[in-house]
PQR file with spaces between the fields and no chain letter, atoms N, CA, C, O and H, PARSE charges and radii, in Angstrom:
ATOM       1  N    UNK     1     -23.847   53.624 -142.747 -0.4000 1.5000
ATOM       2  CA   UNK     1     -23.660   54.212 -144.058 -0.0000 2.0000
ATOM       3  C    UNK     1     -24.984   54.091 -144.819  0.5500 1.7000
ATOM       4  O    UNK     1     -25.808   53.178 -144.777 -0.5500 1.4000
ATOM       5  N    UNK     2     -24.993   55.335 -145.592 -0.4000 1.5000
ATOM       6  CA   UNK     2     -26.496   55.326 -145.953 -0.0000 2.0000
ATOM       7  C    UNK     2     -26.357   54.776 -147.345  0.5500 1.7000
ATOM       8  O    UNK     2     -25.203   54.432 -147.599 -0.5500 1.4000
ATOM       9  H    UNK     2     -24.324   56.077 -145.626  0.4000 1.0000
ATOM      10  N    UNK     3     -27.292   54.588 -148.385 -0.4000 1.5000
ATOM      11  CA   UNK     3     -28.023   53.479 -149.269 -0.0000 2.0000
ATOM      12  C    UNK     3     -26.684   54.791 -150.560  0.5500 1.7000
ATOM      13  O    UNK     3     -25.890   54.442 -151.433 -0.5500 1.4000
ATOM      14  H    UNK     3     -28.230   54.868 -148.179  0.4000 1.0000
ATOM      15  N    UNK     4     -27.003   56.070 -150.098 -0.4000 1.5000
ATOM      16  CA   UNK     4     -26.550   57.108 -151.631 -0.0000 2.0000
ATOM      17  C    UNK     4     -24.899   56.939 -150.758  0.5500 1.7000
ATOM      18  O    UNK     4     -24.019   56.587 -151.544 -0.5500 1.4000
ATOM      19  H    UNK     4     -27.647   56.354 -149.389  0.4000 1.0000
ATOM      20  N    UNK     5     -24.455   57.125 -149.427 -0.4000 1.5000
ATOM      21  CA   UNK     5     -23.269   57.462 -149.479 -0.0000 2.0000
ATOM      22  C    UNK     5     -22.577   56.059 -150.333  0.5500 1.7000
ATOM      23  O    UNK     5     -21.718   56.270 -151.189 -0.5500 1.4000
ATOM      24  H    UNK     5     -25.170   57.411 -148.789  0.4000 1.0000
ATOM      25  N    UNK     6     -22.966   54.833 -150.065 -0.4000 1.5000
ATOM      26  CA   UNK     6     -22.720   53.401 -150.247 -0.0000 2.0000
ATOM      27  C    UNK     6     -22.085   53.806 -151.962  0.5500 1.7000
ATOM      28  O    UNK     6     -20.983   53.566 -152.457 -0.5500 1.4000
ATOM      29  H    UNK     6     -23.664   54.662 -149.370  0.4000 1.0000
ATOM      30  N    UNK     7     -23.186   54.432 -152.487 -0.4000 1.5000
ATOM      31  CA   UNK     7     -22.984   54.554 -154.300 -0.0000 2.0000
ATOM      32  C    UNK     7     -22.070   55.675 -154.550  0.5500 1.7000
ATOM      33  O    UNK     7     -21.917   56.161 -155.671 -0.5500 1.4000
ATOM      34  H    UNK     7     -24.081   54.627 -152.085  0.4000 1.0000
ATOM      35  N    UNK     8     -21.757   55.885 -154.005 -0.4000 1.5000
ATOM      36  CA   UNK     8     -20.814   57.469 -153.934 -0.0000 2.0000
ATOM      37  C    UNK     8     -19.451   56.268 -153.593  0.5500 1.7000
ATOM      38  O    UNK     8     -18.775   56.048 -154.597 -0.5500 1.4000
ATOM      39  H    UNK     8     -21.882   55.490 -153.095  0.4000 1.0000
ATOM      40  N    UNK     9     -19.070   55.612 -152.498 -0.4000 1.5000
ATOM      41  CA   UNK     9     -17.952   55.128 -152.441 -0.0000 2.0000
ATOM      42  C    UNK     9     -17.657   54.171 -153.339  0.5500 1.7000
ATOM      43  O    UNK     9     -16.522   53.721 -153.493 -0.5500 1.4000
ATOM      44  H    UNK     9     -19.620   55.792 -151.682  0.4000 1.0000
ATOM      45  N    UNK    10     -18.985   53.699 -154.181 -0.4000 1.5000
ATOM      46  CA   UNK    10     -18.455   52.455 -154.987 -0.0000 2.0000
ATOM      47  C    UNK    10     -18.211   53.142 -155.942  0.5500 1.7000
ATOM      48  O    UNK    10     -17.429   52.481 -156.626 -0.5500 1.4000
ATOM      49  H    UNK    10     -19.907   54.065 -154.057  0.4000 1.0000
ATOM      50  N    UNK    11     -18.453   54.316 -156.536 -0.4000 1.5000
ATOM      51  CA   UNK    11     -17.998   55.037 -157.887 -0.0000 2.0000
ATOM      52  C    UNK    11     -16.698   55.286 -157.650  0.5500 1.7000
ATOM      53  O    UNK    11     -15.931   54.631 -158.355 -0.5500 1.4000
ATOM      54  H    UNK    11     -19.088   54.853 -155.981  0.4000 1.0000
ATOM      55  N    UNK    12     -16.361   55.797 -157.118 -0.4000 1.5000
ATOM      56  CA   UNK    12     -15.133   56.321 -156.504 -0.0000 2.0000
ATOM      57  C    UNK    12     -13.983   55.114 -156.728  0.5500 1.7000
ATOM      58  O    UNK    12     -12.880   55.288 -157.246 -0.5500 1.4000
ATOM      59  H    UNK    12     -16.985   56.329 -156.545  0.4000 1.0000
ATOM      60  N    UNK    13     -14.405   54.111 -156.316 -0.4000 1.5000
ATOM      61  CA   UNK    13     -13.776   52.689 -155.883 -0.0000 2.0000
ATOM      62  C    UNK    13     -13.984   51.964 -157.586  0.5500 1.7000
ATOM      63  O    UNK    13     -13.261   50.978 -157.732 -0.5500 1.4000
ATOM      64  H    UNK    13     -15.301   53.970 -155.895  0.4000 1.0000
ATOM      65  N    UNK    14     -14.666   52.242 -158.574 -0.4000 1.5000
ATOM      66  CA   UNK    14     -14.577   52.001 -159.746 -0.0000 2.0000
ATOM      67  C    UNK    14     -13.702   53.040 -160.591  0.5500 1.7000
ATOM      68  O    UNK    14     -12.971   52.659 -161.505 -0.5500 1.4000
ATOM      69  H    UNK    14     -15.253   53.043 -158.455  0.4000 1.0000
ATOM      70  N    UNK    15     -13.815   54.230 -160.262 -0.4000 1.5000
ATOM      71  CA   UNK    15     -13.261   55.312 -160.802 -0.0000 2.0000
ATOM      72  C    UNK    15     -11.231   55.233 -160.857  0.5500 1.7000
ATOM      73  O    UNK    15     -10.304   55.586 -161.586 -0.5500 1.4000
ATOM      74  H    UNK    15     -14.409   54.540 -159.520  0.4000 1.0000
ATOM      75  N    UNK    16     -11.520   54.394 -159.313 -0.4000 1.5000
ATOM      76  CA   UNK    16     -10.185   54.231 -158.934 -0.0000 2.0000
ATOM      77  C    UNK    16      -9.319   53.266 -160.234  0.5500 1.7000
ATOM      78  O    UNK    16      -8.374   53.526 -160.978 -0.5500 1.4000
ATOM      79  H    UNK    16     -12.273   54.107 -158.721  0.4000 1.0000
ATOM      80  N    UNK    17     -10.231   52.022 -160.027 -0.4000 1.5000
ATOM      81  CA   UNK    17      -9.307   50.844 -160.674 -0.0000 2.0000
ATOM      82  C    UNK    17      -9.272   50.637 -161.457  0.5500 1.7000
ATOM      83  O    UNK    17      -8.632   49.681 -161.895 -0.5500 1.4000
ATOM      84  H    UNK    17     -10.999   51.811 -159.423  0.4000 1.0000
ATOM      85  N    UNK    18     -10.228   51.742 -162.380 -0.4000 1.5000
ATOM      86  CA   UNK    18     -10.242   52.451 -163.792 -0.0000 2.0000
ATOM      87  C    UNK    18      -8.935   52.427 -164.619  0.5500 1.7000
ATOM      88  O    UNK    18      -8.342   51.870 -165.542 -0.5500 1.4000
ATOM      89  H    UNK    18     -10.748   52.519 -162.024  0.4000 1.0000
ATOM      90  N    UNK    19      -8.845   53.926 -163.169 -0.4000 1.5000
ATOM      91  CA   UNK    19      -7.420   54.866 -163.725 -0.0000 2.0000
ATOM      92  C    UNK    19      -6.254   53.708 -163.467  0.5500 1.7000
ATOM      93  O    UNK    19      -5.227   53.591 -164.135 -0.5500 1.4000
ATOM      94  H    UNK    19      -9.327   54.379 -162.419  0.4000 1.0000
ATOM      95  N    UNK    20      -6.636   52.921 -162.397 -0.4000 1.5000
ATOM      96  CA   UNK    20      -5.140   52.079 -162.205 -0.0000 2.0000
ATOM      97  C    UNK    20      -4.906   51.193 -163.240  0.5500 1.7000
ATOM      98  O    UNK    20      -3.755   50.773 -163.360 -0.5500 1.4000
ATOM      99  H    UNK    20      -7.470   53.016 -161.855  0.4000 1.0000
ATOM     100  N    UNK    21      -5.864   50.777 -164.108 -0.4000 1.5000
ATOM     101  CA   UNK    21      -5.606   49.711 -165.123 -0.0000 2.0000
ATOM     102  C    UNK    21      -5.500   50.309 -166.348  0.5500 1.7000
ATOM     103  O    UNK    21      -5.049   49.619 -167.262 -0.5500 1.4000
ATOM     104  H    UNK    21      -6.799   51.118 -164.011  0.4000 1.0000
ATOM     105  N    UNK    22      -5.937   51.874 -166.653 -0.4000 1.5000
ATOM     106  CA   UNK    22      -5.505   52.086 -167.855 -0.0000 2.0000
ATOM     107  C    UNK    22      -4.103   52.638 -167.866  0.5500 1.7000
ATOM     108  O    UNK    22      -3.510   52.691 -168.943 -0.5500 1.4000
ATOM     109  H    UNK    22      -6.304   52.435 -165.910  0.4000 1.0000
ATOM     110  N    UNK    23      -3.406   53.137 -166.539 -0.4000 1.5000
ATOM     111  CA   UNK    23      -2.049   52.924 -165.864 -0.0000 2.0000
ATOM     112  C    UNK    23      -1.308   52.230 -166.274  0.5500 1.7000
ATOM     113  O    UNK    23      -0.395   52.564 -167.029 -0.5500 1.4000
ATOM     114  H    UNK    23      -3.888   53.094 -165.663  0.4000 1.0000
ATOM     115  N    UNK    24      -1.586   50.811 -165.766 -0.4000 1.5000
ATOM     116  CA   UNK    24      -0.689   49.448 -166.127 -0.0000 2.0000
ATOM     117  C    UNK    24      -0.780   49.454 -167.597  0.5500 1.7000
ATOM     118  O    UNK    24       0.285   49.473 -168.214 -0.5500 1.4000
ATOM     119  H    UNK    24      -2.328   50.539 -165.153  0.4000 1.0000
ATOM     120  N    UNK    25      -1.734   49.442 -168.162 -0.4000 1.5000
ATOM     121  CA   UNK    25      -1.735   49.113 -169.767 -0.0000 2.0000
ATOM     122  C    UNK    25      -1.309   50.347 -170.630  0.5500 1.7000
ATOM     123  O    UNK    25      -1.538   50.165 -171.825 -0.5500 1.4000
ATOM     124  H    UNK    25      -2.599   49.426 -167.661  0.4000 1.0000
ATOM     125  N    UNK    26      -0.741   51.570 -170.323 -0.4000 1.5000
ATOM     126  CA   UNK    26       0.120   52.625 -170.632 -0.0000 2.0000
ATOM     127  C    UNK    26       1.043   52.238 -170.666  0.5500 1.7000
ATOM     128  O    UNK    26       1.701   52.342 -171.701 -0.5500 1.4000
ATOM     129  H    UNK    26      -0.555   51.718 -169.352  0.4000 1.0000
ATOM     130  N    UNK    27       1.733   51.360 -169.129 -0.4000 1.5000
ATOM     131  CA   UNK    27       3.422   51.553 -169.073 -0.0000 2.0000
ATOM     132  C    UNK    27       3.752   49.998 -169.843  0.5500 1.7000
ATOM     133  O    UNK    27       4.812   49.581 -170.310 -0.5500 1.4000
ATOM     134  H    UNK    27       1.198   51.276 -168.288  0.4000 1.0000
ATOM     135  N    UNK    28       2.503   49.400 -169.772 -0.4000 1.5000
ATOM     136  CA   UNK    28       3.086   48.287 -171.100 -0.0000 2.0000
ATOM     137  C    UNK    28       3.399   48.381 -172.421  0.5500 1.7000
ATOM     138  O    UNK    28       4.103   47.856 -173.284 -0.5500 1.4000
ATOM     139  H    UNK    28       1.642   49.739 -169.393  0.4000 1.0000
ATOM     140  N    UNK    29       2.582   49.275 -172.242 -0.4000 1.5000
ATOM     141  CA   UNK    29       2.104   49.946 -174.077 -0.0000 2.0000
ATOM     142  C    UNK    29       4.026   50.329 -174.285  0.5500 1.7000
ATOM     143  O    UNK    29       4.923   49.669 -174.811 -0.5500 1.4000
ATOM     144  H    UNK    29       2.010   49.701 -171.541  0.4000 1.0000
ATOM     145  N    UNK    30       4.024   51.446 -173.715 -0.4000 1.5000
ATOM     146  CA   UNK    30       5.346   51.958 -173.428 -0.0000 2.0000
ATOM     147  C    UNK    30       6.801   51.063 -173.938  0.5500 1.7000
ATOM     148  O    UNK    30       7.687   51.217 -174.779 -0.5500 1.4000
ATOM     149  H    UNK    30       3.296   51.982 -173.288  0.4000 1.0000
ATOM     150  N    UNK    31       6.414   49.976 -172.793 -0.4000 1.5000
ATOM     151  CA   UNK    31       7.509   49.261 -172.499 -0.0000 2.0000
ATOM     152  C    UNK    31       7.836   48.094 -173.460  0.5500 1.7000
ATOM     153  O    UNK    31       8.735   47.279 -173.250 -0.5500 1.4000
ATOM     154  H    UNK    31       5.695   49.851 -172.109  0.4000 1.0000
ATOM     155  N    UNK    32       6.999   48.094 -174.559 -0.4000 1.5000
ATOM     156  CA   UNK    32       6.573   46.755 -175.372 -0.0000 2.0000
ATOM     157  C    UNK    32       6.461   45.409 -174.481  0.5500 1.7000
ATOM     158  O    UNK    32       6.794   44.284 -174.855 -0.5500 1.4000
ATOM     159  H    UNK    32       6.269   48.755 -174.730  0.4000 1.0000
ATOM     160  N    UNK    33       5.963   45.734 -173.326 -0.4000 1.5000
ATOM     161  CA   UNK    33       5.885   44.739 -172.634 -0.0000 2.0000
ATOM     162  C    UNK    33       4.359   43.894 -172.844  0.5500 1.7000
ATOM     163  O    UNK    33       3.382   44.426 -173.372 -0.5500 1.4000
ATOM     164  H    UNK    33       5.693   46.647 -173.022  0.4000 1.0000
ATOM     165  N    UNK    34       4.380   42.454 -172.310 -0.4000 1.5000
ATOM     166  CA   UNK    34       3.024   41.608 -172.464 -0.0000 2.0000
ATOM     167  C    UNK    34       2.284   41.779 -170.601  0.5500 1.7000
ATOM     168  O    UNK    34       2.844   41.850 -169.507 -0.5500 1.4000
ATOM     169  H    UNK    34       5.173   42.021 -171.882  0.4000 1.0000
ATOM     170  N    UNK    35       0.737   41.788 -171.045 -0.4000 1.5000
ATOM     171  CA   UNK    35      -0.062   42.116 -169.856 -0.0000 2.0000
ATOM     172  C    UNK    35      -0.411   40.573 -169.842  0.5500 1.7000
ATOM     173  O    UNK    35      -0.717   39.878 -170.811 -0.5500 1.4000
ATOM     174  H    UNK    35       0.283   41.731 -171.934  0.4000 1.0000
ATOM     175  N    UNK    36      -0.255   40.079 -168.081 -0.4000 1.5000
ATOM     176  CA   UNK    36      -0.657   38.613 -168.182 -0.0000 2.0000
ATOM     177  C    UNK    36      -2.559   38.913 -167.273  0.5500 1.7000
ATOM     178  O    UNK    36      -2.519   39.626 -166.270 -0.5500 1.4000
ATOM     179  H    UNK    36      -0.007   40.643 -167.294  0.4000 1.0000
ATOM     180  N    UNK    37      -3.682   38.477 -167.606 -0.4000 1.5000
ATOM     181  CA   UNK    37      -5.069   38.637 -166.640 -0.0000 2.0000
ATOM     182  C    UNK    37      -4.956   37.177 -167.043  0.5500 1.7000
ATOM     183  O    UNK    37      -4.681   36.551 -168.067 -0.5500 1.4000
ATOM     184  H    UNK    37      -3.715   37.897 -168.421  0.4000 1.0000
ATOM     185  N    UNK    38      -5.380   36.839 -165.440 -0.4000 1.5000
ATOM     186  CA   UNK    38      -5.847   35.716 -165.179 -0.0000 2.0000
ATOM     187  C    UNK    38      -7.811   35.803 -164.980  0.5500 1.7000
ATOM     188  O    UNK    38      -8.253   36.422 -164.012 -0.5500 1.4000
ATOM     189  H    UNK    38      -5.602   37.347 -164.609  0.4000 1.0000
ATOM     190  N    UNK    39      -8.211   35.529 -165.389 -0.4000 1.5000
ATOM     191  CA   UNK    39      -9.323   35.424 -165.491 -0.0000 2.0000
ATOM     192  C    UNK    39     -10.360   34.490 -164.547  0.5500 1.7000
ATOM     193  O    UNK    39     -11.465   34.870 -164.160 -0.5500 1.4000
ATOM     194  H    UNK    39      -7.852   35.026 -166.175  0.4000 1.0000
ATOM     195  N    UNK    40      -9.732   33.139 -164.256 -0.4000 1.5000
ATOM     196  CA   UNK    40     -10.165   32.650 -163.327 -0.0000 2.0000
ATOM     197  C    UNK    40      -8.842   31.351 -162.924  0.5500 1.7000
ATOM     198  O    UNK    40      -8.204   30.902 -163.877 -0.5500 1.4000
ATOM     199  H    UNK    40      -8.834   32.830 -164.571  0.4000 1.0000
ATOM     200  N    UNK    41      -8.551   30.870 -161.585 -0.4000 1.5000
ATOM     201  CA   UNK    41      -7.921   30.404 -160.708 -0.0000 2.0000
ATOM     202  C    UNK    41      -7.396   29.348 -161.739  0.5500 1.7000
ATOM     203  O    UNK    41      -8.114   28.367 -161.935 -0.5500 1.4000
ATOM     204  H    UNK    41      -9.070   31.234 -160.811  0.4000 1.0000
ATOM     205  N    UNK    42      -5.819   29.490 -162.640 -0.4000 1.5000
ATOM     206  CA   UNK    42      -5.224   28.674 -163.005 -0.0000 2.0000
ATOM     207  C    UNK    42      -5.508   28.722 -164.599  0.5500 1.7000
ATOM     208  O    UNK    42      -4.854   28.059 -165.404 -0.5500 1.4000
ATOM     209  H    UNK    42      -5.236   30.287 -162.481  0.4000 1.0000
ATOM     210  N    UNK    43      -6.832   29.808 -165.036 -0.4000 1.5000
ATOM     211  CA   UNK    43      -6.039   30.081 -166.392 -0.0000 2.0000
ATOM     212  C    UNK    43      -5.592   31.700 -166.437  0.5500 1.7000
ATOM     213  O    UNK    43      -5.848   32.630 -165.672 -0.5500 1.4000
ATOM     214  H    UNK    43      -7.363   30.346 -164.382  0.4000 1.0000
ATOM     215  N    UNK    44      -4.846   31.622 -167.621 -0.4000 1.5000
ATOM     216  CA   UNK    44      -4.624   33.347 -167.428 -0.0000 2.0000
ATOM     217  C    UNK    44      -3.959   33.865 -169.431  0.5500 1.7000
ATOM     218  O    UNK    44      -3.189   33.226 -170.148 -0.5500 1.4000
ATOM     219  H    UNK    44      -4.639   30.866 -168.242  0.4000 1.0000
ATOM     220  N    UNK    45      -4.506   34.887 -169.654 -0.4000 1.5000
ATOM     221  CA   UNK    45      -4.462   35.352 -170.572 -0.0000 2.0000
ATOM     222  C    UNK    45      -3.372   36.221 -171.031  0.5500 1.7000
ATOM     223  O    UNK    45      -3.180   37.352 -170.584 -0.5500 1.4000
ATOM     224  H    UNK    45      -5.131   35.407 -169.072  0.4000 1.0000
ATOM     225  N    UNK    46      -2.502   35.522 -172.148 -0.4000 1.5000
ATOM     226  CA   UNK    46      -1.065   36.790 -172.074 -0.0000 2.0000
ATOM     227  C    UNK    46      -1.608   37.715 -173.522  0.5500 1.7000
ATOM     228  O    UNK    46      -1.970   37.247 -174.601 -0.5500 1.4000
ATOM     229  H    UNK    46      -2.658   34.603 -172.511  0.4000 1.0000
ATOM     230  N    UNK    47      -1.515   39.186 -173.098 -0.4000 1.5000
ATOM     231  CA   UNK    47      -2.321   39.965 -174.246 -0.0000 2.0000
ATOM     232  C    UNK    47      -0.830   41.016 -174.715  0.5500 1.7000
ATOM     233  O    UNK    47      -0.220   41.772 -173.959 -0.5500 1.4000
ATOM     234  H    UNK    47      -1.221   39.566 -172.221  0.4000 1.0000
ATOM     235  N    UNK    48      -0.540   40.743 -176.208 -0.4000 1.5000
ATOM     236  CA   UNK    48       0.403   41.939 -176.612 -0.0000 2.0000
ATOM     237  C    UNK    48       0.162   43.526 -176.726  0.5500 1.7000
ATOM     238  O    UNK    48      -0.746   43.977 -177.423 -0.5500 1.4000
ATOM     239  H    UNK    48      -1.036   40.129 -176.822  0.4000 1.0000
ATOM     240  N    UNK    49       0.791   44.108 -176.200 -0.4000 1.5000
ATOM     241  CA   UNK    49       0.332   45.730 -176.083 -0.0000 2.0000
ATOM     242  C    UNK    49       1.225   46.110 -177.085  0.5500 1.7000
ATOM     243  O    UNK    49       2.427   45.846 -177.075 -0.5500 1.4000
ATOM     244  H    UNK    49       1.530   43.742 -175.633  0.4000 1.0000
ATOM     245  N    UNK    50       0.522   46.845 -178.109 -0.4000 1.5000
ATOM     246  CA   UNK    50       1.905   47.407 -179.110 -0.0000 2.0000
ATOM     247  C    UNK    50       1.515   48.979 -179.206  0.5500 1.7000
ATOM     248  O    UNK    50       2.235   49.756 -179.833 -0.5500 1.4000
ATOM     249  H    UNK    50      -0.454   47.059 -178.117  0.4000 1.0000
């Protein structure tokens, strides 16, 4: 794999988990539900979506 295809799949692969997380934080929004991110191994952040 060449040096440009490499940057072509990582956009793509950012582009992706983009759309998937402004996804999740839609159907929370939605749902009045709370988004939990853990941030690092054993803490984790509960954020209200209104």
């Amino acid at each position: 794999m060449t040096k440009k295809e490499s940057k072509i799949m990582l956009e793509k692969i950012i582009k992706g988990v983009k759309s998937a997380i402004a996804e999740v934080y839609e159907n929370a929004r939605k749902n009045g539900t709370e988004l939990v991110i853990s941030k690092k191994p054993g803490v984790v952040t509960k954020i209200k979506v209104k």
